[in-house]
N, CA, C and O atoms as a GROMACS GRO file, in nm:
protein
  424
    1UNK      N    1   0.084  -0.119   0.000
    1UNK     CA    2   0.000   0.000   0.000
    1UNK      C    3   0.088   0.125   0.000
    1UNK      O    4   0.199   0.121   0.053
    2UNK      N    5   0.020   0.281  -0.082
    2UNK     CA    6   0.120   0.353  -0.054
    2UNK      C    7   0.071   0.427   0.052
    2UNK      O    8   0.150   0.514   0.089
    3UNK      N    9  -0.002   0.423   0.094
    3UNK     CA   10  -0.069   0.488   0.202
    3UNK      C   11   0.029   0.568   0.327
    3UNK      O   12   0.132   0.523   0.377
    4UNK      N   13  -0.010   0.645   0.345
    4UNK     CA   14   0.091   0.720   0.477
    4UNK      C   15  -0.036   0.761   0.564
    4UNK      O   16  -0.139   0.804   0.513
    5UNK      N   17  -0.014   0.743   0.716
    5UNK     CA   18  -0.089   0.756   0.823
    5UNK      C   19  -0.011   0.849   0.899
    5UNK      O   20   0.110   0.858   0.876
    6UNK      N   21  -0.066   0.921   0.988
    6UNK     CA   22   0.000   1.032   1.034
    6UNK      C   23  -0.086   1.076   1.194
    6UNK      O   24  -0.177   1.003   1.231
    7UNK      N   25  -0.051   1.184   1.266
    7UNK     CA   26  -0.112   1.260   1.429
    7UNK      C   27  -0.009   1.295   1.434
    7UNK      O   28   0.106   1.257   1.410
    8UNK      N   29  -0.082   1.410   1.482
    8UNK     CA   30  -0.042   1.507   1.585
    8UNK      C   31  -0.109   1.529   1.735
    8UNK      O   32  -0.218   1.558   1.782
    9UNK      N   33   0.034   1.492   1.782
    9UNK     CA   34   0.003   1.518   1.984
    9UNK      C   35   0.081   1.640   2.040
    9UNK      O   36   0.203   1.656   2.047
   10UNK      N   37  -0.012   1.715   2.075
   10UNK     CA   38   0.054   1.864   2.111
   10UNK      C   39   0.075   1.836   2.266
   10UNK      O   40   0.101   1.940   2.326
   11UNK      N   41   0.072   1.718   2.350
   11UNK     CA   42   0.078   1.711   2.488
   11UNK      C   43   0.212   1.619   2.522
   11UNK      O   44   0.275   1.642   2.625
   12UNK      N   45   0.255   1.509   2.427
   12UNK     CA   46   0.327   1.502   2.483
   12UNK      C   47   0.343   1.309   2.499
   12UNK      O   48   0.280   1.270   2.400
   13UNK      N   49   0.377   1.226   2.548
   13UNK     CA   50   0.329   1.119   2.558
   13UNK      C   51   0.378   1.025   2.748
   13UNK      O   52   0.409   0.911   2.784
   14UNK      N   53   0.355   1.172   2.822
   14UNK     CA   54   0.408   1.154   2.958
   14UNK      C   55   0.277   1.230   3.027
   14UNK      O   56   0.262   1.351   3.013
   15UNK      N   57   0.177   1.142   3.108
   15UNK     CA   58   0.031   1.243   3.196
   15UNK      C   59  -0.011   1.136   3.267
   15UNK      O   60   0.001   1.016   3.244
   16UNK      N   61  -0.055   1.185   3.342
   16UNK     CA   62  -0.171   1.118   3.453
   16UNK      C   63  -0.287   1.045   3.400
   16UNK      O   64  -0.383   1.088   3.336
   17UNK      N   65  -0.257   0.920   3.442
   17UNK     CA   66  -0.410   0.828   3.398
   17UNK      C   67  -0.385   0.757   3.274
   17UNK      O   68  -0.265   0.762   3.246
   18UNK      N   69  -0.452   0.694   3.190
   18UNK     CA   70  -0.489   0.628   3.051
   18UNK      C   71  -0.445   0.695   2.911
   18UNK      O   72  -0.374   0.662   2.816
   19UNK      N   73  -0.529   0.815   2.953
   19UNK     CA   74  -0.542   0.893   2.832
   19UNK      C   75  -0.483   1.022   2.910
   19UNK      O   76  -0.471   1.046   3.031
   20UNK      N   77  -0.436   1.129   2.745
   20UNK     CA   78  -0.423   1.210   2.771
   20UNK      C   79  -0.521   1.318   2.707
   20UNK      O   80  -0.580   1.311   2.599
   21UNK      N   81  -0.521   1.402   2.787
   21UNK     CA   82  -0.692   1.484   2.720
   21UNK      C   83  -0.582   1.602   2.657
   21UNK      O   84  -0.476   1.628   2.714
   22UNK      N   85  -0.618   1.656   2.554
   22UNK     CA   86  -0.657   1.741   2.437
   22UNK      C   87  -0.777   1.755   2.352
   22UNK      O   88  -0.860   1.665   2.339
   23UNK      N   89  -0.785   1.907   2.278
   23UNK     CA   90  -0.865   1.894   2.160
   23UNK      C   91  -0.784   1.920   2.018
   23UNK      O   92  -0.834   1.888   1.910
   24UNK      N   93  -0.658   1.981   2.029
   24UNK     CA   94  -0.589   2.034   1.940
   24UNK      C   95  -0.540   1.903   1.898
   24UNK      O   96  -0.433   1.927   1.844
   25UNK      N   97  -0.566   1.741   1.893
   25UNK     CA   98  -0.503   1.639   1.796
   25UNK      C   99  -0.548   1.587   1.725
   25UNK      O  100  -0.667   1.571   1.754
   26UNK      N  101  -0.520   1.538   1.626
   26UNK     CA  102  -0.557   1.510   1.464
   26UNK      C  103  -0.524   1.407   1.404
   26UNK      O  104  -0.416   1.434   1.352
   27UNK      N  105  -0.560   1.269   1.371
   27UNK     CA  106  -0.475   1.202   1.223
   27UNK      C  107  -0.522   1.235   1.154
   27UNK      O  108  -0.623   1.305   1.146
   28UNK      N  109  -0.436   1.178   1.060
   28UNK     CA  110  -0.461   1.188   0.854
   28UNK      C  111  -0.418   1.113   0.816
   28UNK      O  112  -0.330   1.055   0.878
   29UNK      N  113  -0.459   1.072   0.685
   29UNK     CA  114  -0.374   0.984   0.592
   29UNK      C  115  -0.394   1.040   0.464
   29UNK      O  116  -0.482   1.123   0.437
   30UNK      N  117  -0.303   0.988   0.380
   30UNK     CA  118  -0.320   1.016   0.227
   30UNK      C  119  -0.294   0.932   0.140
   30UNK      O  120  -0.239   0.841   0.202
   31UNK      N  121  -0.300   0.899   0.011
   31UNK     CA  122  -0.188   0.795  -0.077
   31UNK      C  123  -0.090   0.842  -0.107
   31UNK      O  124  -0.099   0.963  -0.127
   32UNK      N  125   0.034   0.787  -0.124
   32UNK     CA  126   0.191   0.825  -0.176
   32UNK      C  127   0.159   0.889  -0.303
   32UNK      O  128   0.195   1.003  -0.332
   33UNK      N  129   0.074   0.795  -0.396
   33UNK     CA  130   0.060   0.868  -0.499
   33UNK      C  131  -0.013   0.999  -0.551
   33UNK      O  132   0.008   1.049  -0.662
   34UNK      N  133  -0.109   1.052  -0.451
   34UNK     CA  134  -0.207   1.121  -0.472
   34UNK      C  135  -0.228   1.224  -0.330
   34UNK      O  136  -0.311   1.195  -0.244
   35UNK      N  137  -0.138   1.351  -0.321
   35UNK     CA  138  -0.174   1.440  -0.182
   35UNK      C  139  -0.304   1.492  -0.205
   35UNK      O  140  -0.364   1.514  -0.101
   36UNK      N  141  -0.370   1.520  -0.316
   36UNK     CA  142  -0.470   1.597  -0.302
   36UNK      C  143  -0.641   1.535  -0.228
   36UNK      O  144  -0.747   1.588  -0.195
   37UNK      N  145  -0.575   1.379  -0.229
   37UNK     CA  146  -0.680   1.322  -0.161
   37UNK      C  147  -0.694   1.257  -0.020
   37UNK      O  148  -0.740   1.147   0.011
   38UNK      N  149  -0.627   1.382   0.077
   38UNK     CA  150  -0.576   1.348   0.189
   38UNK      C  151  -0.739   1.325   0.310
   38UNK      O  152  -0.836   1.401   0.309
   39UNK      N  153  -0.728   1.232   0.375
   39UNK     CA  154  -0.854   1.247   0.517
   39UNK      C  155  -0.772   1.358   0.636
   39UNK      O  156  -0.650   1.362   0.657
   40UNK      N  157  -0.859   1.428   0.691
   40UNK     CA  158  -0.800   1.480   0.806
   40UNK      C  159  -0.874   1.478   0.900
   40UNK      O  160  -0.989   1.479   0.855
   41UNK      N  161  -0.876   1.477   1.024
   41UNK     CA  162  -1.012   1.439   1.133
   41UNK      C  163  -0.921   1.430   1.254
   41UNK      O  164  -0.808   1.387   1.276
   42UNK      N  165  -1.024   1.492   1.329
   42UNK     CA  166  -1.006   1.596   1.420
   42UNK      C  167  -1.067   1.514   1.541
   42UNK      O  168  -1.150   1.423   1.537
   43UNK      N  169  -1.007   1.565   1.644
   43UNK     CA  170  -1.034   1.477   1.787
   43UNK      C  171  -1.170   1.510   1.871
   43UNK      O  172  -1.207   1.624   1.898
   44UNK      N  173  -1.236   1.395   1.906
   44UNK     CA  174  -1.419   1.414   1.916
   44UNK      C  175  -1.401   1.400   2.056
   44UNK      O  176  -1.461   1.476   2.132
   45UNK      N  177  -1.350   1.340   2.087
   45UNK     CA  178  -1.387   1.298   2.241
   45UNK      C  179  -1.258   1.303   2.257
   45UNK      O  180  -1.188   1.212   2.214
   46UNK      N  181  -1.193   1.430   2.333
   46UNK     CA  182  -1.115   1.487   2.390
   46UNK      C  183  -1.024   1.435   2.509
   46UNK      O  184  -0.906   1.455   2.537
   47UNK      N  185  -1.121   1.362   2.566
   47UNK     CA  186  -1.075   1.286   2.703
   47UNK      C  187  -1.012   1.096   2.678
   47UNK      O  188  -0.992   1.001   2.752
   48UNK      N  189  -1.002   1.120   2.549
   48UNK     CA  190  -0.924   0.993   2.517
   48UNK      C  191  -0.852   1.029   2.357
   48UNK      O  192  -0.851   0.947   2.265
   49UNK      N  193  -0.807   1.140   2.350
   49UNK     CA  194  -0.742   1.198   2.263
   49UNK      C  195  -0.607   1.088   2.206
   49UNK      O  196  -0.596   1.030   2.097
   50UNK      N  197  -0.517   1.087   2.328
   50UNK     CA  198  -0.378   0.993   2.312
   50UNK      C  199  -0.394   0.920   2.458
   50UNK      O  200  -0.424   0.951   2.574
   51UNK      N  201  -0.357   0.808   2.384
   51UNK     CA  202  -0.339   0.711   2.497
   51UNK      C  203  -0.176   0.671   2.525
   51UNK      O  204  -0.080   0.652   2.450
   52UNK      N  205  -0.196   0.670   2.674
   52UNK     CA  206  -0.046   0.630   2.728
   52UNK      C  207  -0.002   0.486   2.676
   52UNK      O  208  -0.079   0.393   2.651
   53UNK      N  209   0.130   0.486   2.666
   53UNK     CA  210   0.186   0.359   2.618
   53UNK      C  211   0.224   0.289   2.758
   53UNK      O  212   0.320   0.292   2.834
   54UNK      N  213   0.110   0.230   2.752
   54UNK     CA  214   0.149   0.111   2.899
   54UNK      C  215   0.242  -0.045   2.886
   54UNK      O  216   0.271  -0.113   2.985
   55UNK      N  217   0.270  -0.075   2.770
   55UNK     CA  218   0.324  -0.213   2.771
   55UNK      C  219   0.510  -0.145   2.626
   55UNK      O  220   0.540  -0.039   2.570
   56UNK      N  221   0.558  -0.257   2.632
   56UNK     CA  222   0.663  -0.227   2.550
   56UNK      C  223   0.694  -0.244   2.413
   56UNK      O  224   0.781  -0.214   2.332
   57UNK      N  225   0.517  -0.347   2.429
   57UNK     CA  226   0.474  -0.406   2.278
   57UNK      C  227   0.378  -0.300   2.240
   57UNK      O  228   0.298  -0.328   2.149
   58UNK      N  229   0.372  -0.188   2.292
   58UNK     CA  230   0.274  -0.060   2.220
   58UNK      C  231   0.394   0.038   2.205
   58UNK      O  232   0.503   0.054   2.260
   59UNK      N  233   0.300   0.111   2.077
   59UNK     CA  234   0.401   0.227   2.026
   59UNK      C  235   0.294   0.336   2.047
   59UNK      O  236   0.195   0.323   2.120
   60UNK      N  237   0.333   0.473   1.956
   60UNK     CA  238   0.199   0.559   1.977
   60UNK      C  239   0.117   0.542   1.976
   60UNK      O  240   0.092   0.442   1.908
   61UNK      N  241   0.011   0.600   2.032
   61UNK     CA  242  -0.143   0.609   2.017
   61UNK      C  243  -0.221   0.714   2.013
   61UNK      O  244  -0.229   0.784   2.114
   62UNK      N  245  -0.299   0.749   1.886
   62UNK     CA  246  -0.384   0.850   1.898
   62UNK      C  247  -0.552   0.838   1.917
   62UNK      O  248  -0.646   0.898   1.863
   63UNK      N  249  -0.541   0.714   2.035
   63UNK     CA  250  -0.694   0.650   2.040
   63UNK      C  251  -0.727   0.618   1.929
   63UNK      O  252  -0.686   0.502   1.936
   64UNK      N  253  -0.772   0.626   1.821
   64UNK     CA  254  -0.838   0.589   1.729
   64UNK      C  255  -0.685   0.495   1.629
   64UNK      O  256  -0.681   0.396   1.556
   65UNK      N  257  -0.578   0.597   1.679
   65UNK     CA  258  -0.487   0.497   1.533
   65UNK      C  259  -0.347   0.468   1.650
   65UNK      O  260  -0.323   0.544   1.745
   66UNK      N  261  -0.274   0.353   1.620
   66UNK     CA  262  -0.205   0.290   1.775
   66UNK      C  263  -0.102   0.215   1.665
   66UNK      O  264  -0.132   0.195   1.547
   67UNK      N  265   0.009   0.183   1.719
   67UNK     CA  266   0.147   0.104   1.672
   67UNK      C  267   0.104  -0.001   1.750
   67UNK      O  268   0.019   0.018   1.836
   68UNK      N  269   0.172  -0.153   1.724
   68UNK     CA  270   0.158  -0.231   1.839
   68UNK      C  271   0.260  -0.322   1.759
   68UNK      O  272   0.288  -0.317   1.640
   69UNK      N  273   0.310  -0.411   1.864
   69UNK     CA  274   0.431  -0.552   1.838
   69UNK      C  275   0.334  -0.675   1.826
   69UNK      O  276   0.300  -0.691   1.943
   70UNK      N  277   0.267  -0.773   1.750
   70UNK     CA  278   0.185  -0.834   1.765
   70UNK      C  279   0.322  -0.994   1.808
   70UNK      O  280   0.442  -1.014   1.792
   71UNK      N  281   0.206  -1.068   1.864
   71UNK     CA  282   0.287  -1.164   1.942
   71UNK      C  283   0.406  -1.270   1.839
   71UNK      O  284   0.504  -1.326   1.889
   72UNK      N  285   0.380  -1.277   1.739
   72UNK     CA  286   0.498  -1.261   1.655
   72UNK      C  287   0.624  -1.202   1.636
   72UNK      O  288   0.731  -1.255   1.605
   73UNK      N  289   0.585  -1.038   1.667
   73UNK     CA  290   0.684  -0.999   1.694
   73UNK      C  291   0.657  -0.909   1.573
   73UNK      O  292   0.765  -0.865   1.532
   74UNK      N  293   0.558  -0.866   1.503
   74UNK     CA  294   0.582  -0.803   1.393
   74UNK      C  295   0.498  -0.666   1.412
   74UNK      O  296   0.395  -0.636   1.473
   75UNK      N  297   0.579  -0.608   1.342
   75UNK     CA  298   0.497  -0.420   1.421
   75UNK      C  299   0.377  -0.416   1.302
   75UNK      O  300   0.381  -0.443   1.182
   76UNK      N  301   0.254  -0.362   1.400
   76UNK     CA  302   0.168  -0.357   1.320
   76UNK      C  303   0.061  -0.241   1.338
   76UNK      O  304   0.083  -0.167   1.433
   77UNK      N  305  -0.028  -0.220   1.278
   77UNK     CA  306  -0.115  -0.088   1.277
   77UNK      C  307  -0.277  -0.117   1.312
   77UNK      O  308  -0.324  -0.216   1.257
   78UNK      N  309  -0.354  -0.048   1.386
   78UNK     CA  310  -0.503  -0.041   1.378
   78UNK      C  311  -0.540   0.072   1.393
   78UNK      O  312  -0.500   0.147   1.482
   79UNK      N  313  -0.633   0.103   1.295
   79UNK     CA  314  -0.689   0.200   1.286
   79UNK      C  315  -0.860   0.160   1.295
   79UNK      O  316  -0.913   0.074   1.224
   80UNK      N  317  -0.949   0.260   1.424
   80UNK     CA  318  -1.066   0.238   1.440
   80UNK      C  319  -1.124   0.378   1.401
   80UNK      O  320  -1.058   0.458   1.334
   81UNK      N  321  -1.276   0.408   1.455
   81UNK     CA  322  -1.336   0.546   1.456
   81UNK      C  323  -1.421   0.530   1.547
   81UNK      O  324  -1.536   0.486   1.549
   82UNK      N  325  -1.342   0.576   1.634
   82UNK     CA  326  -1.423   0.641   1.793
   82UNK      C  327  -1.422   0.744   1.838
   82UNK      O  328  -1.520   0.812   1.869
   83UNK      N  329  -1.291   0.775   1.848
   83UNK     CA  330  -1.233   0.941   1.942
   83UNK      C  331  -1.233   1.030   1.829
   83UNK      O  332  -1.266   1.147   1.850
   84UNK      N  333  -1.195   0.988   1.695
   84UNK     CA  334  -1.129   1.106   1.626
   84UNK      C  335  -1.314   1.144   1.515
   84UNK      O  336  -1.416   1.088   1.552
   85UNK      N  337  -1.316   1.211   1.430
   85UNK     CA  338  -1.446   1.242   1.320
   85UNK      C  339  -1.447   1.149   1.248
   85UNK      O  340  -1.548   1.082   1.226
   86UNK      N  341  -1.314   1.123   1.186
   86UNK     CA  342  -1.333   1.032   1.030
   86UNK      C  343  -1.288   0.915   1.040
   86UNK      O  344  -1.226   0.909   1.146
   87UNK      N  345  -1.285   0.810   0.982
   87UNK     CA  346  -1.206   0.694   0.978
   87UNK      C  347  -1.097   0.744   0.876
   87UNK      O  348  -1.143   0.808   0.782
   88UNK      N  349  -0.980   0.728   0.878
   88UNK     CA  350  -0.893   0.790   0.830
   88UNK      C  351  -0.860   0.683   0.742
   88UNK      O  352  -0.832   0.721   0.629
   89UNK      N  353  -0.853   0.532   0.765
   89UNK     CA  354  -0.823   0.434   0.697
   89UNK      C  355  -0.901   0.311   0.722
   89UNK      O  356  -0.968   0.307   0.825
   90UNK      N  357  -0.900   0.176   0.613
   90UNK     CA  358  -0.960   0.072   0.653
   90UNK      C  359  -0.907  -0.029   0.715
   90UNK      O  360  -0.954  -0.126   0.774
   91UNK      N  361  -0.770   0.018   0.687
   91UNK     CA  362  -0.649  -0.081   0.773
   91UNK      C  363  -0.690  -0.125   0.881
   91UNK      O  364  -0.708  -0.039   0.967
   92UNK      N  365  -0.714  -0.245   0.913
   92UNK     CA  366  -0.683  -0.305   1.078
   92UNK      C  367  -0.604  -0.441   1.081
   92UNK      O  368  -0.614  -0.544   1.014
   93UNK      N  369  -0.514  -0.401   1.189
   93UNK     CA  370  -0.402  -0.454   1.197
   93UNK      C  371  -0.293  -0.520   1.085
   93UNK      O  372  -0.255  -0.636   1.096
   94UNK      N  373  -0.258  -0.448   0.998
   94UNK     CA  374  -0.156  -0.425   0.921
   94UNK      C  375  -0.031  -0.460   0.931
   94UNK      O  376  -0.010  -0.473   1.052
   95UNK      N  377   0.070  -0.484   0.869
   95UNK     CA  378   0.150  -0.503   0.944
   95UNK      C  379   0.231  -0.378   0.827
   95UNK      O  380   0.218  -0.363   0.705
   96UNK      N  381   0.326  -0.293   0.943
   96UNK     CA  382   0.386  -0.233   0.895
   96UNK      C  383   0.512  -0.243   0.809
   96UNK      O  384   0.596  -0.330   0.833
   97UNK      N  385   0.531  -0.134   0.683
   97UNK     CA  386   0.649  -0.162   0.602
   97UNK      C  387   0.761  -0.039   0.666
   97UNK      O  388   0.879  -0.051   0.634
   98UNK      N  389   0.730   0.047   0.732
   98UNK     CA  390   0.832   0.179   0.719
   98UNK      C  391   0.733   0.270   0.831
   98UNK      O  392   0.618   0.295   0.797
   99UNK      N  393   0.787   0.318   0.969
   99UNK     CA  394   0.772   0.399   1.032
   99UNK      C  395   0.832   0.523   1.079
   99UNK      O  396   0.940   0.513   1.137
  100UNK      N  397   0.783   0.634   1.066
  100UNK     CA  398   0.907   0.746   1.124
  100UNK      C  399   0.808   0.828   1.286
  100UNK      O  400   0.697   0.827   1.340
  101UNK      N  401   0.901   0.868   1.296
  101UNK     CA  402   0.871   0.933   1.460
  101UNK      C  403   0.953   1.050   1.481
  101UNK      O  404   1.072   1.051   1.512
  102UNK      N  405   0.856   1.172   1.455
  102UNK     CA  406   0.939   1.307   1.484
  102UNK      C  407   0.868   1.384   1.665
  102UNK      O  408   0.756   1.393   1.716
  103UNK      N  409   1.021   1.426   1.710
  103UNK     CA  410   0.999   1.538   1.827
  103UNK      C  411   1.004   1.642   1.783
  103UNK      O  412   1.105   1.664   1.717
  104UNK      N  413   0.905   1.754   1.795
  104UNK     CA  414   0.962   1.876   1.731
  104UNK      C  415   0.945   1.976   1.877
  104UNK      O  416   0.845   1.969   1.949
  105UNK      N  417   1.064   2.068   1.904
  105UNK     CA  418   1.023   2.104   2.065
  105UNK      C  419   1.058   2.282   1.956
  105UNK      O  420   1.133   2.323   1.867
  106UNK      N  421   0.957   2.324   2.035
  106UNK     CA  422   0.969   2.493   2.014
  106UNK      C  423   0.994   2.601   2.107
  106UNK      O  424   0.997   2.718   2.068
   0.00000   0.00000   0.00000
């Protein structure tokens, strides 16, 4: 797939409790081949915005879209539609080809 999945967490991935509450977070996706047909969707339920990474077999989480190590051992993707507006993708549990992970501190 050429697909690229994407969020933004303006909080951080260190808080009190489960989740971390925001409204300012977002995924998207688009195709490699095609930007003009990007999803963007916006965070609905605020109080489960990003979820804390509690185990070592989880990677990010933006409630609705999450990294995970499946018991194989192979990194993989789910994407649902709960917290965020749109379903951004149909992917569930995927297994990933190529991940990046940016800090940007201002």
């Amino acid at each position: 797939s050429n697909e690229i999945l994407g969020g933004y967490n303006p909080i951080g991935w260190k808080f009190d409790g489960d989740y971390g509450v925001t409204k300012d977070s977002f995924i998207f996706s688009f195709n490699n081949d095609s930007f003009e047909n990007y999803i963007l969707s916006r965070v609905k339920n605020e109080k489960e915005a990003i979820r804390k990474i509690l185990y070592l077999s989880q990677g990010p989480s933006f409630g609705d879209l999450y990294l995970f190590q499946s018991a194989s051992n192979q990194l993989k993707i789910s994407c649902k539609n709960t917290t965020y507006e749109k379903q951004i993708s149909i992917i569930n549990d995927s297994i990933i080809l190529e991940f990046e992970l940016f800090k940007i501190n201002i």
